[in-house]
N, CA, C and O atoms as a GROMACS GRO file, in nm:
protein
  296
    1UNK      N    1  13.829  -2.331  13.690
    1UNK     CA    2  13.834  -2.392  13.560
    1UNK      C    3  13.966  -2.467  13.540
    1UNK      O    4  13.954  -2.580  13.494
    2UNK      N    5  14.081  -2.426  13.565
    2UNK     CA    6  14.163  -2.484  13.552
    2UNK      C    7  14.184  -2.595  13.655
    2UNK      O    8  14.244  -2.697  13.621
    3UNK      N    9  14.145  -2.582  13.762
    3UNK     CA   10  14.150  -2.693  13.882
    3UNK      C   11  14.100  -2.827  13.812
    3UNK      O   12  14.156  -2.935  13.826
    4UNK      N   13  14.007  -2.809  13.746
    4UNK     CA   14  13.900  -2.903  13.685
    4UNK      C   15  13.954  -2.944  13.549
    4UNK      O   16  13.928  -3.064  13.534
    5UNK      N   17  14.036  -2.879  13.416
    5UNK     CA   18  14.102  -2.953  13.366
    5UNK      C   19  14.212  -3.000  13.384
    5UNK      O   20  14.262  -3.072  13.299
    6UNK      N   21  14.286  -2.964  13.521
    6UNK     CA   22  14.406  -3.052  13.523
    6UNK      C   23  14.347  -3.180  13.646
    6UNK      O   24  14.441  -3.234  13.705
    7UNK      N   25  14.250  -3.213  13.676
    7UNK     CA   26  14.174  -3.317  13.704
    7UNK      C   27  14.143  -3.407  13.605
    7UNK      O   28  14.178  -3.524  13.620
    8UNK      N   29  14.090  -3.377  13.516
    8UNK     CA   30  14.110  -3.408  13.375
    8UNK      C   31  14.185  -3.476  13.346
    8UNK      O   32  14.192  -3.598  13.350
    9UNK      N   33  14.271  -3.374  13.302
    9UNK     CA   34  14.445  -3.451  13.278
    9UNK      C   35  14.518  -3.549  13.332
    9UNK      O   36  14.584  -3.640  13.281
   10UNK      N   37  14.486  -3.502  13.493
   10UNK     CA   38  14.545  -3.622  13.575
   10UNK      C   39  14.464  -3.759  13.550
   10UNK      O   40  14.528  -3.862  13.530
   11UNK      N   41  14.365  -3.760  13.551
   11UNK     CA   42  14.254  -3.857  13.506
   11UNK      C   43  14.291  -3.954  13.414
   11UNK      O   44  14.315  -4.074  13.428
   12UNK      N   45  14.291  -3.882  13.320
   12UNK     CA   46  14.337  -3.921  13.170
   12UNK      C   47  14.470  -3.989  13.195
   12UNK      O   48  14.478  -4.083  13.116
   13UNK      N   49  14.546  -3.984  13.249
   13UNK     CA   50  14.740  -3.997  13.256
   13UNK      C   51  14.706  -4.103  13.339
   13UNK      O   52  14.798  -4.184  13.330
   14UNK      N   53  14.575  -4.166  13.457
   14UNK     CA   54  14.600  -4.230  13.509
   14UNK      C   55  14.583  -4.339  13.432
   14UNK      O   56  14.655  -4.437  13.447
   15UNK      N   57  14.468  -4.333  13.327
   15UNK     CA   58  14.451  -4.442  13.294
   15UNK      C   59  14.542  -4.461  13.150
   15UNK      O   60  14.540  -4.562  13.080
   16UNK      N   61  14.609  -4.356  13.127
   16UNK     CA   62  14.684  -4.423  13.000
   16UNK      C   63  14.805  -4.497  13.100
   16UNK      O   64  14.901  -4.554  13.048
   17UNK      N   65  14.793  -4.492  13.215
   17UNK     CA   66  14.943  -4.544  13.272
   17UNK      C   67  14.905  -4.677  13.328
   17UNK      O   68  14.990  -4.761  13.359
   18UNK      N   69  14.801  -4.692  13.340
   18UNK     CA   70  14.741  -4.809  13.374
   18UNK      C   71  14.710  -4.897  13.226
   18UNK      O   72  14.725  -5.019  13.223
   19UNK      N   73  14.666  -4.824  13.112
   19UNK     CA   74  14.674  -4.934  12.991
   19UNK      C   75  14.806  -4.922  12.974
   19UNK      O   76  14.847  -5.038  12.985
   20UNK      N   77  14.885  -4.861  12.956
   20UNK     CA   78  15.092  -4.862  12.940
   20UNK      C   79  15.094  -4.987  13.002
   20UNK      O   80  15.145  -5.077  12.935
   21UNK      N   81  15.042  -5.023  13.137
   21UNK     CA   82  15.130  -5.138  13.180
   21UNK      C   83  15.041  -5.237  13.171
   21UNK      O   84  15.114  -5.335  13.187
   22UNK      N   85  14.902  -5.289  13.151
   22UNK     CA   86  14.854  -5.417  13.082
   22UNK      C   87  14.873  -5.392  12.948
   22UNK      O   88  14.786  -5.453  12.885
   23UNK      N   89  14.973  -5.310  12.850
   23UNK     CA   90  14.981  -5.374  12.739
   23UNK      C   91  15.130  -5.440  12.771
   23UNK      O   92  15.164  -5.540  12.709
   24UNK      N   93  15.232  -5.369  12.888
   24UNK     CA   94  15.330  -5.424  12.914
   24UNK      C   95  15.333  -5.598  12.916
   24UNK      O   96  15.390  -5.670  12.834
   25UNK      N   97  15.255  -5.640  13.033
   25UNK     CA   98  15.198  -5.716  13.078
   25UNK      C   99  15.182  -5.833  12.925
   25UNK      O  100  15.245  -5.933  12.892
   26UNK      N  101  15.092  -5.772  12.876
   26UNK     CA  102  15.027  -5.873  12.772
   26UNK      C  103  15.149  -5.869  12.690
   26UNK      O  104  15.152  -5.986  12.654
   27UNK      N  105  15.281  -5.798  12.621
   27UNK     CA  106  15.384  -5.840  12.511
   27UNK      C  107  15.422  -5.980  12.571
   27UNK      O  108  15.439  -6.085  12.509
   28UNK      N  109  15.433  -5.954  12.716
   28UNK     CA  110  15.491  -6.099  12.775
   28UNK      C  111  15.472  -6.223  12.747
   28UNK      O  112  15.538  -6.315  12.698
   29UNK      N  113  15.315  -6.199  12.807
   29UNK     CA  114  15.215  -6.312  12.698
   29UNK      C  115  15.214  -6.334  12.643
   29UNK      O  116  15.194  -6.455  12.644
   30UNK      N  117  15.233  -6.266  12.488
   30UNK     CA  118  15.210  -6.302  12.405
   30UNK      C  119  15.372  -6.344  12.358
   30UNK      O  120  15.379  -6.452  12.299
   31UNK      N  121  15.486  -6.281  12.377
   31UNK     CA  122  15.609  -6.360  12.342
   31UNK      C  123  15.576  -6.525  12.408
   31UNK      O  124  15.595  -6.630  12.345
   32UNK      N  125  15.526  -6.515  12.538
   32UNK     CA  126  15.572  -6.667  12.597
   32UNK      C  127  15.437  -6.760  12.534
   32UNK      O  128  15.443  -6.877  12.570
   33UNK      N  129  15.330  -6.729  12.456
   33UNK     CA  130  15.269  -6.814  12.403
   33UNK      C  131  15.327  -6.841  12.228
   33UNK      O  132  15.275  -6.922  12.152
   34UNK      N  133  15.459  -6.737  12.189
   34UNK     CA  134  15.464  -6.768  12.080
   34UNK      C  135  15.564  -6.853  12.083
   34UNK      O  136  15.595  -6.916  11.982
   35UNK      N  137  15.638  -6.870  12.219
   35UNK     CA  138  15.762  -6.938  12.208
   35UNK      C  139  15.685  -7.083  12.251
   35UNK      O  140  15.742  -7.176  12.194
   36UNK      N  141  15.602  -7.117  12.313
   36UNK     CA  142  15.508  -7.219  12.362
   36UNK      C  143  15.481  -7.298  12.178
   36UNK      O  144  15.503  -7.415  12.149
   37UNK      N  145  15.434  -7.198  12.089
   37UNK     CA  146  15.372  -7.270  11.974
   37UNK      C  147  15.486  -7.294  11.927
   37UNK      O  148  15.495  -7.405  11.876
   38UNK      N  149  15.602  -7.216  11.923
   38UNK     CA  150  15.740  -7.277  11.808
   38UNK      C  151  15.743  -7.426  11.900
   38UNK      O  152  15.728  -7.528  11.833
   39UNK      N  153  15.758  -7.440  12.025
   39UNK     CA  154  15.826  -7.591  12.059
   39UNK      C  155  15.697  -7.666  12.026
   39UNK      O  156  15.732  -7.784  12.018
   40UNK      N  157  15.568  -7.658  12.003
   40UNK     CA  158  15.493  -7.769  11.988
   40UNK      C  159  15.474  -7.788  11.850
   40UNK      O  160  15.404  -7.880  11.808
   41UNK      N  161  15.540  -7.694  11.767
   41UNK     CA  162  15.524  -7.694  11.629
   41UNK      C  163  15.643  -7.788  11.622
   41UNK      O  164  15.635  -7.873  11.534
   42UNK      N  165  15.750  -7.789  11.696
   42UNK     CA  166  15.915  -7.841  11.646
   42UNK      C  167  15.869  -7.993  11.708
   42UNK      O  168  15.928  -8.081  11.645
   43UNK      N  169  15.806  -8.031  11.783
   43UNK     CA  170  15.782  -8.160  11.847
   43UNK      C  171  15.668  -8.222  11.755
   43UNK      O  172  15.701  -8.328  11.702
   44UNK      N  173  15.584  -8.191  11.735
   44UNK     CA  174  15.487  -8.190  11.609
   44UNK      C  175  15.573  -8.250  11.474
   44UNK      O  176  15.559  -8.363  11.426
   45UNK      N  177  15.681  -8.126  11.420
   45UNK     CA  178  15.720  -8.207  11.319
   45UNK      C  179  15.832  -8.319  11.300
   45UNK      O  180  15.885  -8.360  11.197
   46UNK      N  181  15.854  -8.361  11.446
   46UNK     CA  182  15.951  -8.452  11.487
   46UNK      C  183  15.887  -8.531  11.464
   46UNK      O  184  15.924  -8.615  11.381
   47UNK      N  185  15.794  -8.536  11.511
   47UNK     CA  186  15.651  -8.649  11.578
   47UNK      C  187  15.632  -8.701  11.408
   47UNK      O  188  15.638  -8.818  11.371
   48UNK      N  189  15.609  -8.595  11.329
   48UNK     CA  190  15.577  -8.657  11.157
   48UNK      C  191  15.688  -8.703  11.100
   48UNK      O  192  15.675  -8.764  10.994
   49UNK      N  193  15.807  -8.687  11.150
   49UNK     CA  194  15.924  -8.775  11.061
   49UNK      C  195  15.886  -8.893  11.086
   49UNK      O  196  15.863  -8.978  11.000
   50UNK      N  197  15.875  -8.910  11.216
   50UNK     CA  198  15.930  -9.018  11.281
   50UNK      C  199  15.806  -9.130  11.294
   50UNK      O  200  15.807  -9.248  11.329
   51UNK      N  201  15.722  -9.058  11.261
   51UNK     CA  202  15.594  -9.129  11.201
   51UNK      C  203  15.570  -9.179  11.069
   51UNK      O  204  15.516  -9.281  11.026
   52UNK      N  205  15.626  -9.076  11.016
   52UNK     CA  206  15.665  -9.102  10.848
   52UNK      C  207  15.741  -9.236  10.815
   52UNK      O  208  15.712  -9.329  10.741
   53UNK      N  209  15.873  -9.204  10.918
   53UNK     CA  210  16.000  -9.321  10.895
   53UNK      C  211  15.936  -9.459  10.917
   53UNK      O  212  15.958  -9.560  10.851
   54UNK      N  213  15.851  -9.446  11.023
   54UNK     CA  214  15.806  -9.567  11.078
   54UNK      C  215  15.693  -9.656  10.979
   54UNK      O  216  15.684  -9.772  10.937
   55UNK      N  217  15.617  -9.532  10.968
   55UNK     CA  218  15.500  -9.622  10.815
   55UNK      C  219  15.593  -9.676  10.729
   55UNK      O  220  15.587  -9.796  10.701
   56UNK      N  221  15.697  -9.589  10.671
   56UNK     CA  222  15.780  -9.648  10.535
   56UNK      C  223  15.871  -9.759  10.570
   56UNK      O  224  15.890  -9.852  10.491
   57UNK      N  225  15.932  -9.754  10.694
   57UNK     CA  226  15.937  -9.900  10.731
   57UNK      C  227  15.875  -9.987  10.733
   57UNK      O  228  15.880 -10.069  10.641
   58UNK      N  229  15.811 -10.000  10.817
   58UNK     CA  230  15.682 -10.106  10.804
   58UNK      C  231  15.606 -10.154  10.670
   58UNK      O  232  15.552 -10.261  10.644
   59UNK      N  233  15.618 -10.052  10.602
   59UNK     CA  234  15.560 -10.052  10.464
   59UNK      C  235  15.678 -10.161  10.368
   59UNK      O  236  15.656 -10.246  10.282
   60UNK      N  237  15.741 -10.135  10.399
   60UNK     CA  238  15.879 -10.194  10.332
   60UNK      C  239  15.876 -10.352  10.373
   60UNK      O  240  15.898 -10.444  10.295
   61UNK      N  241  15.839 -10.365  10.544
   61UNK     CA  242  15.925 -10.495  10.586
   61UNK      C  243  15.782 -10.575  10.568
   61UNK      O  244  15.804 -10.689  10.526
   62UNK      N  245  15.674 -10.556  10.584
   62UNK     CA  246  15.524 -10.608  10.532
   62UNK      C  247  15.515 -10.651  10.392
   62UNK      O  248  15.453 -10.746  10.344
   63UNK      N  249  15.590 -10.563  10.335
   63UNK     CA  250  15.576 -10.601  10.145
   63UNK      C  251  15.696 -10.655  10.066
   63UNK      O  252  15.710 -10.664   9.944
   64UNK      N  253  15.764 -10.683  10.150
   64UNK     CA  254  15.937 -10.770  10.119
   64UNK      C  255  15.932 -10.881  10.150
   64UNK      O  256  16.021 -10.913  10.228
   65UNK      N  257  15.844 -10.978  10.115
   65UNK     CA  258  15.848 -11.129  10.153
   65UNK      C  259  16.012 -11.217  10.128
   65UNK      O  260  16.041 -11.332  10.161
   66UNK      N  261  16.071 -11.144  10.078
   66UNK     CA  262  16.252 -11.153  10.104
   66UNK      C  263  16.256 -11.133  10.290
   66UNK      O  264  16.254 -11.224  10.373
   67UNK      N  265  16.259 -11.047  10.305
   67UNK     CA  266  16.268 -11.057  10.448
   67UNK      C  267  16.214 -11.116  10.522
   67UNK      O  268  16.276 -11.150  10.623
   68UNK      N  269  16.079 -11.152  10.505
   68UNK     CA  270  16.024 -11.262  10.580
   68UNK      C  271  16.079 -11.395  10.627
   68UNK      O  272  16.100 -11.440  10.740
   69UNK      N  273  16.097 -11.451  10.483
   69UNK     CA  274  16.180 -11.591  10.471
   69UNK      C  275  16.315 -11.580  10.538
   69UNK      O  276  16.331 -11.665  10.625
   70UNK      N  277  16.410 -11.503  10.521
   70UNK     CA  278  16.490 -11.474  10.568
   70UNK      C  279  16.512 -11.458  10.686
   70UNK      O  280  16.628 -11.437  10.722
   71UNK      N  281  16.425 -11.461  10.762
   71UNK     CA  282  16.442 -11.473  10.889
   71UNK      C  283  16.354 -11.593  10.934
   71UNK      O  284  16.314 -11.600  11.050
   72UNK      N  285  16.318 -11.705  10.825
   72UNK     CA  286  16.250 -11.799  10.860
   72UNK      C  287  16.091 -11.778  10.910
   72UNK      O  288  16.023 -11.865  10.964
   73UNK      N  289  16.049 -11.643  10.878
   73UNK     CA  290  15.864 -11.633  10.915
   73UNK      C  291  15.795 -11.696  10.760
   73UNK      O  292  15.843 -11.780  10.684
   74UNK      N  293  15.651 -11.610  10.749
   74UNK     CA  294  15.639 -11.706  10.600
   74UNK      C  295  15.525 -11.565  10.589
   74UNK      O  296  15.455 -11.550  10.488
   0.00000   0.00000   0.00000
């Protein structure tokens, strides 16, 4: 009887030691996919300034017929 629950036991210990280390495994993962989303989030909102800046320019030099002339276009 006892042969047979510490079979058991050992059993049991193998596989909590085996999920211990795929949850090891997976924190990794999951840190290096969260550090993956901060840089595409930070390039993302670069990407909208600079998209932003660019419409409101354009917006500006399209609707300023001062500037046009001024550089001799019409």
């Amino acid at each position: 009887m006892a042969e047979v629950a510490s079979g058991a036991v050992s059993a049991v210990l193998g596989i909590i030691r085996n999920e211990a280390l795929l949850l090891g495994d997976v924190q990794g993962d999951v840190q290096f996919i969260k550090e993956e989303m901060e840089s595409i989030n930070s390039f993302l909102m670069h990407l909208a300034r600079m998209d932003c800046n660019n419409c409101i320019d354009l917006y500006l030099y399209r609707g300023n017929p001062d500037i046009h002339l001024a550089k001799g276009g019409f």
